[in-house]
N, C-alpha and C positions, 0 to 999 in steps of 0.2 A: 504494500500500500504506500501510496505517496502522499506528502503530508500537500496540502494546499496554502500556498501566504494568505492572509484575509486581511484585505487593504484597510483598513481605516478609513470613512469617510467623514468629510468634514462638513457638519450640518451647522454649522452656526455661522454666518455671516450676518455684518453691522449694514447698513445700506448707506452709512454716515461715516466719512471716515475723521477722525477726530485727531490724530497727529498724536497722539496721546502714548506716552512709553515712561514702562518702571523707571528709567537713568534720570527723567527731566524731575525737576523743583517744583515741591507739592502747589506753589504758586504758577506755574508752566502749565503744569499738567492740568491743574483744575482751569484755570484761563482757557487753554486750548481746545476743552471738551465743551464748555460753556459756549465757546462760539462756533464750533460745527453744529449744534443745535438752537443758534441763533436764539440766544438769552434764556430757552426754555430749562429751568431746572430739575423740575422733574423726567423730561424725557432725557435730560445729561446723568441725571442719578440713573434710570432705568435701565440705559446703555452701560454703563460704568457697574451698575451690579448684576449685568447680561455676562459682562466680560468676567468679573470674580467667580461668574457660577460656571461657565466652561472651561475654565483655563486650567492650564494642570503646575503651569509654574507657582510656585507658594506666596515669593514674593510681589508678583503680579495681583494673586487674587488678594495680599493683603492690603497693596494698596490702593489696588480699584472698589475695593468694598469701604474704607475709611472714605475715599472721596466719594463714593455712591453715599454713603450716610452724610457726609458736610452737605450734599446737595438735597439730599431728600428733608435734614433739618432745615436748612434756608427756603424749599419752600414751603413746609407745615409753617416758617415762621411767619412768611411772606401772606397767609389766608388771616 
């Protein structure tokens, strides 16, 4: 019997691309997602905790889920 590779397919794609990477300055990063989503804060949080919930890097997902929460508090604060 042969064994079979079984590719990995990649179902998550952003339709936004936001410039957004673990190396930039939690002021960079949150700046740069804020304006691919054109001011809206919650769909910057929504995106930003899209990416914490797929990603398999650790450090990725802990900094996209801290600035998914800066954004989801600014706008519960903003109502």
């Amino acid at each position: 019997m042969t064994k079979h590779k079984v590719k990995t397919e990649k179902w998550y794609s952003s339709s936004v691309i936001m410039g957004w990477r673990k190396d930039q300055s939690m002021a960079t990063r949150r700046r740069l997602a804020l304006r691919s989503h054109k001011g809206d804060k919650l769909a910057t949080a929504r995106a930003l905790q899209s990416l914490a919930n797929v990603t398999q890097d650790k450090q990725t997902k802990k900094l996209a889920r801290a600035d998914a929460l800066y954004f989801y508090a600014l706008h519960n604060k903003g109502k």
